[in-house]
Every structure is written in C-alpha cells, then in structure tokens.
LOVO-998112 format. One record per residue (C-alpha): residue in one letter; z, y, x; residue number from 0. Coordinates in steps of 0.001 Angstrom, whole numbers. Example, Ala and Ser with C-alpha at 12.3 -4.5 7.8 and 13.67 -1.06 7.14 Angstrom:
+------+---------+---------+---------+-----+
! type !       w !       v !       u ! seq !
+------+---------+---------+---------+-----+
!    A !    7800 !   -4500 !   12300 !   0 !
!    S !    7140 !   -1060 !   13670 !   1 !
+------+---------+---------+---------+-----+
//
This chain:
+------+---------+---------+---------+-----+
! type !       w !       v !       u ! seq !
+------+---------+---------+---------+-----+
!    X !  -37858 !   47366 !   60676 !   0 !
!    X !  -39186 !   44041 !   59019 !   1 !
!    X !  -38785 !   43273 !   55417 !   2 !
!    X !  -37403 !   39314 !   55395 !   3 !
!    X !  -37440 !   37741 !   52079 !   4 !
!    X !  -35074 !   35009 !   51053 !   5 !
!    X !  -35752 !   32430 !   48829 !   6 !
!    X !  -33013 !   30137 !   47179 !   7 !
!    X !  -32707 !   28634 !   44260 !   8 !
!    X !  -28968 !   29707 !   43035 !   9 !
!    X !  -27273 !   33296 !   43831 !  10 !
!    X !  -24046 !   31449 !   45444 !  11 !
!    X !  -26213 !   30304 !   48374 !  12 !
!    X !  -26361 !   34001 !   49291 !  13 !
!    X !  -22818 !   34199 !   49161 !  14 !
!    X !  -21861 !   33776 !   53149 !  15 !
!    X !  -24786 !   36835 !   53303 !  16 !
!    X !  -23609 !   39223 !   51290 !  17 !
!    X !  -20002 !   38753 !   52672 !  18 !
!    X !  -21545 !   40145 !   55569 !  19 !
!    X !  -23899 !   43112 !   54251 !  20 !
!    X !  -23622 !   45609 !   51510 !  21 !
!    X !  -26066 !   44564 !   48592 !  22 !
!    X !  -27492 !   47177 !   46218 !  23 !
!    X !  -29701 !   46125 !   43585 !  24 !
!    X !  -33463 !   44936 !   44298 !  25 !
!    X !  -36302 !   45154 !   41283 !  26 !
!    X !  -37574 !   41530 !   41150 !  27 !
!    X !  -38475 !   41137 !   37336 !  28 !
!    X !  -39648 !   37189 !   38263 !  29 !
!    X !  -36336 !   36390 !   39217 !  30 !
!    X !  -33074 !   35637 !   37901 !  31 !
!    X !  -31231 !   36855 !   40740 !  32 !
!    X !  -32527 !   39214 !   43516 !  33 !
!    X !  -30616 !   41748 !   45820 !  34 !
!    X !  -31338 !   43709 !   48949 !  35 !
!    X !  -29170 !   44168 !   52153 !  36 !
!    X !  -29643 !   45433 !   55408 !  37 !
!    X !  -29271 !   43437 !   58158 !  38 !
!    X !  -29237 !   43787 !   61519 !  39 !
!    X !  -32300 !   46052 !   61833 !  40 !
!    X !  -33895 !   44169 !   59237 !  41 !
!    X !  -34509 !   44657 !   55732 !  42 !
!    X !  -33576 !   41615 !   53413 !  43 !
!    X !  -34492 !   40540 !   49814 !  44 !
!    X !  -32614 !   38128 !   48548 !  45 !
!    X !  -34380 !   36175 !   45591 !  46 !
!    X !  -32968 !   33287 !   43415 !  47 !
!    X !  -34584 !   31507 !   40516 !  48 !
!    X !  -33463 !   27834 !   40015 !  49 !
!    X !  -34351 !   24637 !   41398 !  50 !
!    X !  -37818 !   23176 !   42245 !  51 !
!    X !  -41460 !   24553 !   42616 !  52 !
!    X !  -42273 !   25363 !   39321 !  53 !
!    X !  -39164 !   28213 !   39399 !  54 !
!    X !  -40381 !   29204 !   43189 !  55 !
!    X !  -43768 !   29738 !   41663 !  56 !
!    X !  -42557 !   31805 !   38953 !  57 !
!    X !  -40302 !   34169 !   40932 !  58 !
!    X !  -42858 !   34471 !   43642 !  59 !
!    X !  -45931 !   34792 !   41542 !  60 !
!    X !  -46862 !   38156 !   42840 !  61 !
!    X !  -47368 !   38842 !   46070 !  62 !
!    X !  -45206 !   41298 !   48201 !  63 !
!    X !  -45992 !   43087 !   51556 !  64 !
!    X !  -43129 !   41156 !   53613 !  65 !
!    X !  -43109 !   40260 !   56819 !  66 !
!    X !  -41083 !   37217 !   57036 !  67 !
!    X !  -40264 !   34869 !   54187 !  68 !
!    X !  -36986 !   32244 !   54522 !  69 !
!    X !  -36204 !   28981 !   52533 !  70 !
!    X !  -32230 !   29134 !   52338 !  71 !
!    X !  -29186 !   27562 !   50800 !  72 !
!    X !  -27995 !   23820 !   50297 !  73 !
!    X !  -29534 !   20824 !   50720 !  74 !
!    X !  -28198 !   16932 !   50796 !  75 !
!    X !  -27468 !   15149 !   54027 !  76 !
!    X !  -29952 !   11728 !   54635 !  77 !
!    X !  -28670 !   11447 !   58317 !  78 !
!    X !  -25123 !    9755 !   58258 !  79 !
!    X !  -24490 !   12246 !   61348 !  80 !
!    X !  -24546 !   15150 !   59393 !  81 !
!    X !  -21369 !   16617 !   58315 !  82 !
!    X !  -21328 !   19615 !   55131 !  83 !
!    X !  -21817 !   22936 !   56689 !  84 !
!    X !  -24393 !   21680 !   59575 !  85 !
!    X !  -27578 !   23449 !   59474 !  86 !
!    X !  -31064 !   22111 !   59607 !  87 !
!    X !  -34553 !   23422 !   59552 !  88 !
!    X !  -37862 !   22672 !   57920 !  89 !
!    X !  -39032 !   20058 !   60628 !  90 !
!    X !  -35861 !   17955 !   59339 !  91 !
!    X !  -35826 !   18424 !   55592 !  92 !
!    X !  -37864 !   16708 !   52937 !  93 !
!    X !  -38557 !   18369 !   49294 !  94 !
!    X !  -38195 !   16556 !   46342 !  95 !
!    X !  -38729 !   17252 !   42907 !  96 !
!    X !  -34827 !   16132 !   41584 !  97 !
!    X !  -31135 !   15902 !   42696 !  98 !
!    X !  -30541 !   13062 !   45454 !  99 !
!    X !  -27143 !   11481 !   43622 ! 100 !
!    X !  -26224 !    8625 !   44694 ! 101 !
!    X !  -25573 !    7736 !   48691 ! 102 !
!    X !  -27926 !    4723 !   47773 ! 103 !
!    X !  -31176 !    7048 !   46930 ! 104 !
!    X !  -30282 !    9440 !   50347 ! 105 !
!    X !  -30691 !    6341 !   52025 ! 106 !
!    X !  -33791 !    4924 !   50574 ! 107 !
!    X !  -35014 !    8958 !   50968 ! 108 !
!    X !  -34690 !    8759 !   54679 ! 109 !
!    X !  -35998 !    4834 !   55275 ! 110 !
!    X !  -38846 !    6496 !   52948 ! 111 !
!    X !  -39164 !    9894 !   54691 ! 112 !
!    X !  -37622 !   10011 !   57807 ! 113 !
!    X !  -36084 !   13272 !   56905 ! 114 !
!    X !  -32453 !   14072 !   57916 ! 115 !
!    X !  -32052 !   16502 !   54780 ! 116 !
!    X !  -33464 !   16715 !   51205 ! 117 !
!    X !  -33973 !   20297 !   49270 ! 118 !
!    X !  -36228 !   21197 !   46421 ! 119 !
!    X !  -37785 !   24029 !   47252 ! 120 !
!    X !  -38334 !   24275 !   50707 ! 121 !
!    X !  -41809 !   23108 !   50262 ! 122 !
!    X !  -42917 !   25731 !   47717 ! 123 !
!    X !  -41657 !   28380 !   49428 ! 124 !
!    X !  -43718 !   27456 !   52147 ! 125 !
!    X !  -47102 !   27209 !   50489 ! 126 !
!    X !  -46175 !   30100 !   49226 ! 127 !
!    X !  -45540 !   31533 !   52655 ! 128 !
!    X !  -49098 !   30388 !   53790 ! 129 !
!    X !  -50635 !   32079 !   50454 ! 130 !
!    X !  -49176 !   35096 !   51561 ! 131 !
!    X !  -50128 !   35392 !   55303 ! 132 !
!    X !  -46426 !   35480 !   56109 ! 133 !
!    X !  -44635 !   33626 !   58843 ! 134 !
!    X !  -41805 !   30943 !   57106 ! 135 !
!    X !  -38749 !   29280 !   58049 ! 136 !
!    X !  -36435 !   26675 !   56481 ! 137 !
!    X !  -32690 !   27289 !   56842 ! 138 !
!    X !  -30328 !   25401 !   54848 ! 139 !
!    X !  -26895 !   24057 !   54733 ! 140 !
!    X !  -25527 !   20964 !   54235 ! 141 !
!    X !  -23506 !   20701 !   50966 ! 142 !
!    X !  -23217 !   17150 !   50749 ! 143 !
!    X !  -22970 !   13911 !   53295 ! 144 !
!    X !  -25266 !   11127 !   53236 ! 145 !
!    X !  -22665 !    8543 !   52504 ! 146 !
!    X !  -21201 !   10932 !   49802 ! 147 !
!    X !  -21845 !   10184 !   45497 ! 148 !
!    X !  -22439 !   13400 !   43403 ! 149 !
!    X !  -19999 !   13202 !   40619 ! 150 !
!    X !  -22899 !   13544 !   38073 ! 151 !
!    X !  -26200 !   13440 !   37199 ! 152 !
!    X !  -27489 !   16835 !   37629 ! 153 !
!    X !  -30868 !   16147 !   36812 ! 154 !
!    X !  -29635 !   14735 !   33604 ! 155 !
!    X !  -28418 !   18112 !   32722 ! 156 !
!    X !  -31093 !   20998 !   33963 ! 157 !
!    X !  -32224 !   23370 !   30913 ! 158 !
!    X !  -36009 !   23141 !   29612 ! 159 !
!    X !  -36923 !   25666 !   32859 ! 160 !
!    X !  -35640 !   23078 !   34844 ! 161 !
!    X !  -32279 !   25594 !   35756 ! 162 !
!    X !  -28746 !   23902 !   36419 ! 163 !
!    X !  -26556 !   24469 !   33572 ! 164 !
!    X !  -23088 !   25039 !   34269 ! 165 !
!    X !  -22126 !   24819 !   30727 ! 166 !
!    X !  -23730 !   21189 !   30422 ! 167 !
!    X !  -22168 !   20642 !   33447 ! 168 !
!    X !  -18733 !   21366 !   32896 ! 169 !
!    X !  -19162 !   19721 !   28955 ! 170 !
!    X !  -20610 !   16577 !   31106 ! 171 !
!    X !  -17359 !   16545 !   33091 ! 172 !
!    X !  -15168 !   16966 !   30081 ! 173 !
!    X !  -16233 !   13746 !   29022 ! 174 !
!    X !  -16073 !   12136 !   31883 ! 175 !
!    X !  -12617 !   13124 !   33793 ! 176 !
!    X !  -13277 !   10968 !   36483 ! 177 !
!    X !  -15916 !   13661 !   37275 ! 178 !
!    X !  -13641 !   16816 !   37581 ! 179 !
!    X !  -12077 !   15877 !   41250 ! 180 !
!    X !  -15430 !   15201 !   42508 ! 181 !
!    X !  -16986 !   18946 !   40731 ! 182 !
!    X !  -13957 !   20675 !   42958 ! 183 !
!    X !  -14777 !   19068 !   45929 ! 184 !
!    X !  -18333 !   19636 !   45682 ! 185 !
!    X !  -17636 !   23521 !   44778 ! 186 !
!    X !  -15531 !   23310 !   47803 ! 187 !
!    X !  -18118 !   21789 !   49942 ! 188 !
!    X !  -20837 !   24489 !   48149 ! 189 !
!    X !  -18713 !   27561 !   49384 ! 190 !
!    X !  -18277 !   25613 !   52794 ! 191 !
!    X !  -21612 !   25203 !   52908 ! 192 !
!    X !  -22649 !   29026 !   51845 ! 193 !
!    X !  -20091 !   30550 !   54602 ! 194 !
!    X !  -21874 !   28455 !   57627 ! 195 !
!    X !  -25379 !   29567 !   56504 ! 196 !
!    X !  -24382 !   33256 !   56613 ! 197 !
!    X !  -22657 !   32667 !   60344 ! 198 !
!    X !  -25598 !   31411 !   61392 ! 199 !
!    X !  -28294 !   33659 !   60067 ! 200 !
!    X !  -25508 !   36346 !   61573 ! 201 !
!    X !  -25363 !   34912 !   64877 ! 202 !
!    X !  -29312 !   33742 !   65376 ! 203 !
!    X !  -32243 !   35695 !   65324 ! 204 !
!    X !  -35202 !   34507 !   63342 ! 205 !
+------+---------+---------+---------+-----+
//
C-alpha cells in the first residue's frame, strides 16, 4: 500500500474525491483542511491550506514518510482549446503568485509562458516534493476558459494569510450585482470542475 498525499489549496477541490471514498479524519495541525481516504489500494491524505507558496510551505513544513505527493484542484485555462473540466498536468501549467482575471492577462500569461494552464501552487508543491525525496505530479482541472472574465478581483479580496475570503467575496458582490450571475456560474464551473478531477484520478493510475 502507498501513502499518496494531496495537495490543494481549498477543501472543495477534493470534493469529486471524497464522493468516491469514505473520509475519516487525518491529524495535519499545518493545515486548514486535511482528510484521509482509501483508495484503490492506496492510502490518501488529502491536505488543503489556501492559495500560493507561502500557505503550501506552511502546511507542508514538516516532512512526512509518503510515497507519492499530488498537486490537485483548479486552475485557469490559457489555451483557447480548453474547455472547464479538461485536465492538464504539470508539463502544461504555469504557477503564479495571484488570480489570472481577466481573459486579457490569460492571454498575455501564455504569449509570456507558453503554458496552457495557470495554478498557484503547483510549483511549491513540487519543490516541496523534491525536498522530500518523493515522486510528484500535477493534476488539475480546468475551472475557467481562457476567453472567460472572473466576475471579481479575487486577489483584491484574500485575508492577511493570503486565504480567499468568502465573506469579502460575497460583501464584494453585494455591491456590485453585476457580479452575482458571474459568482454562480463560476461555482457551477468549480463543482464541474471538482467532479472531472475525481473521474479521472478514479479512472487513471498515477
């Protein structure tokens, strides 16, 4: 049996997983969110802690005896082909240190990168990976298109950790009704999103 860690940055990226697997809780003091499943005849930790390196670092400041570690959840589309719910892999996907918004920064992003996705914490999780001695792999879901606006700023509203806030979030969209159609969709495109990751971790071995 191999113990596979996880990494994302919010617990809903697990989602499409743990519709799949019984969770039971998993001591992970670093983290805000951590569980443990069995899958296949694996053993998985699944490990959350916000956006960006400086959260990865934090939740995976002490080293564990695993045996595989994983970069999951969302990331934004910089290829016009890609549609939400495609996958990609770390050979595709650029990490950056904020929220691509608008479909005009996606596109500078891939003129700039080359990259067909962007993330933000693929990147840590891998040097993290190599500080370990532990085999990685990037496997994320697209949760937004390339030609596609966020309907906010999110970077204008992450907490002094550098964590989402939902509340400044929904308080942003308050003031801004316009916003509210575009919050569903994306929550739409999230869960989407979240569902084809866990079919394909389910379907593929790693």
């Amino acid at each position: 049996m191999r113990t596979v860690l996880l990494v994302a940055a919010e617990a809903r990226e697990f989602s499409g997983i743990l519709r799949r697997a019984a969770a039971k809780p998993l001591e992970w003091r670093e983290a805000a969110f951590s569980r443990e499943v069995a899958w296949k005849s694996d053993r998985w930790l699944l490990v959350a802690n916000g956006p960006g390196a400086r959260l990865v670092g934090r939740a995976l400041a002490r080293k564990r005896d695993v045996d595989l570690i994983l970069s999951v959840g969302f990331c934004g589309a910089l290829d016009p082909a890609l549609r939400v719910g495609d996958i990609v892999g770390r050979e595709r996907v650029f990490t950056a240190d904020r929220v691509a918004v608008t479909a005009a920064e996606k596109r500078l992003l891939r003129e700039r990168t080359g990259a067909d996705a962007v993330e933000m914490e693929a990147g840590a999780v891998e040097a993290k990976a190599r500080e370990w001695g532990a085999p990685f792999h990037c496997v994320k879901a697209v949760s937004d298109t390339a030609a596609e606006d966020l309907p906010l700023d999110f970077n204008e509203y992450r907490d002094s950790d550098g964590r989402f806030s939902r509340a400044r979030n929904v308080l942003a969209a308050f003031r801004r009704p316009s916003a509210l159609a575009g919050l569903m969709r994306l929550d739409h495109h999230c869960r989407q999103a979240a569902e084809e990751l866990g079919e394909f971790l389910a379907d593929t071995s790693i």
